[in-house]
N, C-alpha and C positions, 0 to 999 in steps of 0.2 A: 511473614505477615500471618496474623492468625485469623479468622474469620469464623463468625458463627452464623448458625441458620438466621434467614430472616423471613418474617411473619411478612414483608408485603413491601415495594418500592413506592412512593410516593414525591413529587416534589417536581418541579422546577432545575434543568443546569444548561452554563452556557458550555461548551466544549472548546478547546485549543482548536488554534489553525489545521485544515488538512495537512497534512505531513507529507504525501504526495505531490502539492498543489503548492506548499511552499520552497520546495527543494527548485522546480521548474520554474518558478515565478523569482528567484534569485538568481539563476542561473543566465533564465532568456534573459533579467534585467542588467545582469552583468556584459553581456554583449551588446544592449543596444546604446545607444549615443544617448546620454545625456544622465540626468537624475529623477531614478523611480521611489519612490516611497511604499513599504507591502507592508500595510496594518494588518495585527491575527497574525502574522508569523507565526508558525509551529514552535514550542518550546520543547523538543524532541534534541535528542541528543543527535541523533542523525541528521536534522536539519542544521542544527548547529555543527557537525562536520562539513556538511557543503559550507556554510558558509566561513569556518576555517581554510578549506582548500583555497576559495577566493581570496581573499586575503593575503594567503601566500602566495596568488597569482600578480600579484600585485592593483586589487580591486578593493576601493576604498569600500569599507564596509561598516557601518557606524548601527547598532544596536541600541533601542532604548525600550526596551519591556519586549511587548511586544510587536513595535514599530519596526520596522529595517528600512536605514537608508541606503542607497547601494549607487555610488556614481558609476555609470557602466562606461566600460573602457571601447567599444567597439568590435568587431567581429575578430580581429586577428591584431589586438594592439594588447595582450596580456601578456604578463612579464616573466620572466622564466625563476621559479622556486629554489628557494634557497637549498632543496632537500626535497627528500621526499614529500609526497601527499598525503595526510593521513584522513582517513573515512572514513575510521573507527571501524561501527559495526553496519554501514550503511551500502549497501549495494547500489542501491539508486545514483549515490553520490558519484561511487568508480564508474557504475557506467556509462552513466550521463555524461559528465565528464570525460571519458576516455573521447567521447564523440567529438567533442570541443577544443579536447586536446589532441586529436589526431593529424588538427589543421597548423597548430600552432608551429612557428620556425625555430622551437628550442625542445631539448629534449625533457621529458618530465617522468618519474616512475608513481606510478599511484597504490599505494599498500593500506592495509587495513588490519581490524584485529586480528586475533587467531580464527574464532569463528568469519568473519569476510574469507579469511586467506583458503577456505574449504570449499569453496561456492562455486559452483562456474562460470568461468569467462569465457567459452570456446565461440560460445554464440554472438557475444558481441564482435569477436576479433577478426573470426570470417569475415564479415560483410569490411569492415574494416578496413582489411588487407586486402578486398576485392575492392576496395576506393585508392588505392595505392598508400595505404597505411605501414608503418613496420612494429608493429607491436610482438614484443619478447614475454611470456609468460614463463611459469612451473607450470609444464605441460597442463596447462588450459586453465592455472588457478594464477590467484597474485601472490604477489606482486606484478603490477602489471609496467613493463619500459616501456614507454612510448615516445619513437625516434622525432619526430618532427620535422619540418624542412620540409615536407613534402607537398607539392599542389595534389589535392583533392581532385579525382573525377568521378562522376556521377554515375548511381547505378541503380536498374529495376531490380529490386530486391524483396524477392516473393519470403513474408516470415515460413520459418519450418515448423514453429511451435508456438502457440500466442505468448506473447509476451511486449508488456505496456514501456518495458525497459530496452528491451530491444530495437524498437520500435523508434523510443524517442534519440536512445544512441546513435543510429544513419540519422533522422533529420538532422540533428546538431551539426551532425557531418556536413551535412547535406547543404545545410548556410553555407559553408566555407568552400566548397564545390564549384568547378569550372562549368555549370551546368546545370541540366534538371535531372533531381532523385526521385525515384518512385516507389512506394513502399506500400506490398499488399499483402490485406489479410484475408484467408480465407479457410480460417478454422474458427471463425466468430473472431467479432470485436473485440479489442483488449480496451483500458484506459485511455481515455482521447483528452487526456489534459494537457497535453504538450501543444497540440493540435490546439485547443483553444485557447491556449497561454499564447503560442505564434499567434493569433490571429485576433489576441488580442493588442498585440503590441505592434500588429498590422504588419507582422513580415510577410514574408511573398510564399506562403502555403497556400497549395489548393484542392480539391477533394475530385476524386474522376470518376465520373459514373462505370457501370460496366455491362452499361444493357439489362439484359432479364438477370443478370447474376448477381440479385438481394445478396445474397450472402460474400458475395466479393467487396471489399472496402480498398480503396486506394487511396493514398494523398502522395502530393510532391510538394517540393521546395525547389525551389531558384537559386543558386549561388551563382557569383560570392552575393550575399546580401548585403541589405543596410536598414537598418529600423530605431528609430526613436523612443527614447524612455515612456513611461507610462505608468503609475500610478496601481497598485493593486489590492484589493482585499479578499484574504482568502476566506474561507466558508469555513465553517466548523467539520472536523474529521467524521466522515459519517463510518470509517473501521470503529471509529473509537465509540460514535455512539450503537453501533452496534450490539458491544455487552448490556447496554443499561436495558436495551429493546428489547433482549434475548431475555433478561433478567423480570424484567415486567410483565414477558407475556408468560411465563411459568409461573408466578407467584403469587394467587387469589389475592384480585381487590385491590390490584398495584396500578397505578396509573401516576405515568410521569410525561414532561414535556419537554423537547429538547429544543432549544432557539439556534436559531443561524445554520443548520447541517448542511452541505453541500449534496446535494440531490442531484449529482450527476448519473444520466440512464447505467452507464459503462460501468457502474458500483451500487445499484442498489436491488438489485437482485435479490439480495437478502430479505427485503420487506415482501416482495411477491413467494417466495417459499416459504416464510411466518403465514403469510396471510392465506394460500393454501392450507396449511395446516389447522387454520381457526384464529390464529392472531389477529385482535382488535387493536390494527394500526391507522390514523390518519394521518392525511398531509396539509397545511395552512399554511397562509401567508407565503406561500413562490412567487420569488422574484431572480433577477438575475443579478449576479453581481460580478465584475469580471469576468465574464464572458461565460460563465458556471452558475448552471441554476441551484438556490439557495430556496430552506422552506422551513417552518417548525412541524416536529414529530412528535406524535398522541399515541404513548403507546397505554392497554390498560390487560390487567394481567387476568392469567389460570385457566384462559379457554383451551389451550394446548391442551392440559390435561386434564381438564374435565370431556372430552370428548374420545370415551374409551372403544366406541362406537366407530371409529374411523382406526380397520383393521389394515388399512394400506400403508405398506411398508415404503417407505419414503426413500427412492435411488435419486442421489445425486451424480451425473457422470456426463461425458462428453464436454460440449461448448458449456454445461451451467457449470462442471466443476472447474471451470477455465476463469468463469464469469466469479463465481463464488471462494475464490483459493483462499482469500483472507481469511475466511470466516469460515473457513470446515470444521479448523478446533471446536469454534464454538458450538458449530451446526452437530460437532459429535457427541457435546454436551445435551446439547438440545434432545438428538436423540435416543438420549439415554432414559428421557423421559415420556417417550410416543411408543403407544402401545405395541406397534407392529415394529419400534425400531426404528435403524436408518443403515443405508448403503452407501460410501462415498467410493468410487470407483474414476479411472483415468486422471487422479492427483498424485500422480507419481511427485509432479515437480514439490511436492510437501518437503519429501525428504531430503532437498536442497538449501529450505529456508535455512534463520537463523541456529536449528538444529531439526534433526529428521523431526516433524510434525505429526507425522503419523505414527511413529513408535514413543513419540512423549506423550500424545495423546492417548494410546493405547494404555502404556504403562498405569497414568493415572486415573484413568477410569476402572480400570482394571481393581486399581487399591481402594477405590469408593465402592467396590461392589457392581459395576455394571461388567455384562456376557459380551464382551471385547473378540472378536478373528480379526485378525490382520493380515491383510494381502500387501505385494508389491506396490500395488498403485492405491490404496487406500485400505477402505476398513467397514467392519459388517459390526454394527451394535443392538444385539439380538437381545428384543424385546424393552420392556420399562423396569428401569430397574429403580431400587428405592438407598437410594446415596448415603453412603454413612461417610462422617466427618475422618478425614486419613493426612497422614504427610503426605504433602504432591511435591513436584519435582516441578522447575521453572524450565529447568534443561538450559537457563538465561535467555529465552527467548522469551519477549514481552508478549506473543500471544499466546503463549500459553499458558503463562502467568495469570492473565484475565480473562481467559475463558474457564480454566479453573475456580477462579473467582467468584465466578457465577455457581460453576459446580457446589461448590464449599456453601452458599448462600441456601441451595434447596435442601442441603444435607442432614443428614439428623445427626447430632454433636459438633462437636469445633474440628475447624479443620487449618493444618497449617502450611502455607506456602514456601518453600525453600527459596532463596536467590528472588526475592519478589520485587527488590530493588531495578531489577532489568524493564520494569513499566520504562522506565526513562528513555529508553529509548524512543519510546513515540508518545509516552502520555504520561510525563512527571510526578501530575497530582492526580493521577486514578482513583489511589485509592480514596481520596479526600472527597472526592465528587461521590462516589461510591456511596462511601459513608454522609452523608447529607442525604442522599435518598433512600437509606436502607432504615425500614422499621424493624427491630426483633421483637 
């Protein structure tokens, strides 16, 4: 994909389904009794792998745009796969899953691409195999066996590391369980869509206070359960509107509007670190939809760097780079453009995504001209630098792809993305929406 500078954002877009929010909202609808309907379904390549694995679970699954119908089969009445599982490039998909298939009475293996098969699994498998699971890995990667036959029991299960995946993996468990699971965090809050996807569909989740300890969070579930279909519409992907936000607040006289975003607290961190920085963001019309607060985004552009005045170097680290992981590529874009810079520190877990994040990031800022160090757990981007048009690298990770995207947008000359095709993974027509709001 080539891209040339742009003179300013402007315009009006509605965004695809969260991608998050429809992987859970297929999954929980595939276990409860009866027939759910989820309009906005994600047009993501990953969501469309969960909703392959179903299918080969034996889970009617009926597609029409962006409609999904999904008769759900009940908590432990899915059918044993002809073969393997395939989840492409989705992690969500294996591990969500692994939870749901830990309970099941047949044996199931779940594999993925080459990039999945890198990724770790040790985290889900522990707690797992502390519920009386037998899961077989490549010493902690997938393909993942998962033996089945076995009764689930229930366990308090303190996370080691946040993670929104980990997290949702024991609930899933946790339905199918002779008992109650308990699952705390207390390295800050991760993703609580699963949590409000149960509780939309009124399984037997509940949330446990822990006295003065604000920063302890706990929920449990009930097994074995039982829950009724329901009806779903997902929000628009607030990762995804992300870039156009990032893209608007850099670039004089830009102002766009985004309808339907999902404005859940547990994701939008991003807009309170713009708006520290000077970004002219507002929020309209919230409402709740699916049990996920929904709202239109006013973003208007170039106060970032008209504000040369603001010599504080901007450290992202601890609970916010926990809070922020999606969006550090971008945020390293961003700070390529703030006077004092930006610090991303304790994002180790970067170099686990779809490909180390921190050294594609690095590489390609590095080729536009921005004062790049990289450490272990993130990266130091010393001072504003002034972007020139380069080959960038995708690495086939779709955020990289479109955080660069933006990069390429402030640049002075064209600039061109390798492997740009990998948006698919979570946002098909990126670049189309992209281009509708871009003036040169």
């Amino acid at each position: 994909m080539r891209i040339k500078p742009a003179r300013r954002l402007t315009g009006r877009c509605h965004l695809p389904g969260d991608k998050s929010i429809s992987h859970r909202a297929a999954l929980i609808a595939a276990l409860a009794n009866g027939t759910s309907y989820i309009s906005n379904f994600s047009a993501s390549q990953d969501c469309a792998a969960t909703l392959g694995c179903l299918a080969a679970l034996g889970v009617s699954v009926e597609r029409q745009g962006t409609r999904i119908k999904i008769e759900g089969t009940g908590m432990r009445s899915l059918h044993p796969p002809a073969g393997p599982l395939n989840c492409g490039n989705s992690g969500t998909t294996m591990r969500l899953l692994a939870g749901i298939l830990a309970a099941q009475d047949f044996p199931t293996i779940l594999a993925g691409d080459d990039s999945l098969n890198q990724r770790p699994m040790k985290r889900i498998i522990e707690p797992l195999e502390r519920m009386g699971a037998r899961v077989v890995s490549r010493e902690g990667h997938p393909p993942l066996q998962i033996a089945g036959g076995k009764t689930l029991k229930p366990i308090r299960y303190e996370l080691p590391v946040p993670s929104a995946q980990v997290k949702s993996c024991v609930l899933l468990a946790g339905l199918q369980a002779e008992g109650r699971t308990e699952i705390i965090e207390r390295h800050g809050s991760t993703r609580d869509h699963t949590e409000r996807m149960l509780q939309w569909f009124r399984a037997p989740i509940e949330f446990v206070s822990d006295g003065d300890k604000a920063e302890v969070r706990t929920c449990a579930v009930t097994g074995p359960a039982r829950f009724s279909a329901r009806d779903v519409r997902v929000p628009g992907d607030f990762s995804a509107a992300a870039f156009f936000i990032a893209a608007a607040a850099l670039l004089e006289n830009s102002e766009i509007e985004i309808e339907g975003v999902g404005l859940n607290p547990t994701r939008t961190q991003f807009l309170d670190t713009l708006r520290a920085l000077g970004a002219e963001i507002d929020i309209g019309s919230k409402r709740d939809e699916s049990n996920e607060p929904v709202g239109v985004i006013r973003a208007r552009g170039g106060k970032l760097r008209e504000s040369p005045e603001k010599e504080l170097t901007l450290t992202i680290s601890g609970q916010l780079s926990a809070a922020l992981i999606d969006e550090l590529p971008l945020l390293a874009v961003v700070g390529s453009q703030l006077p004092a810079g930006l610090v991303i520190r304790d994002a180790r877990e970067l170099r686990f995504k779809e490909t180390d994040r921190i050294a594609a990031t690095a590489k390609n800022l590095k080729a536009m001209g921005a004062a790049v160090e990289e450490f272990d757990d993130g990266l130091r981007i010393v001072g504003a630098a002034r972007l020139k048009g380069a080959t960038l690298e995708s690495f086939g990770d779709h955020r990289i792809a479109m955080a660069f995207s933006v990069a390429a947008l402030l640049a002075d000359g064209e600039s061109e993305i390798a492997g740009s095709e990998c948006v698919a993974v979570s946002f098909p027509n990126f670049f189309e929406v992209l281009e509708s709001l871009v003036e040169t």
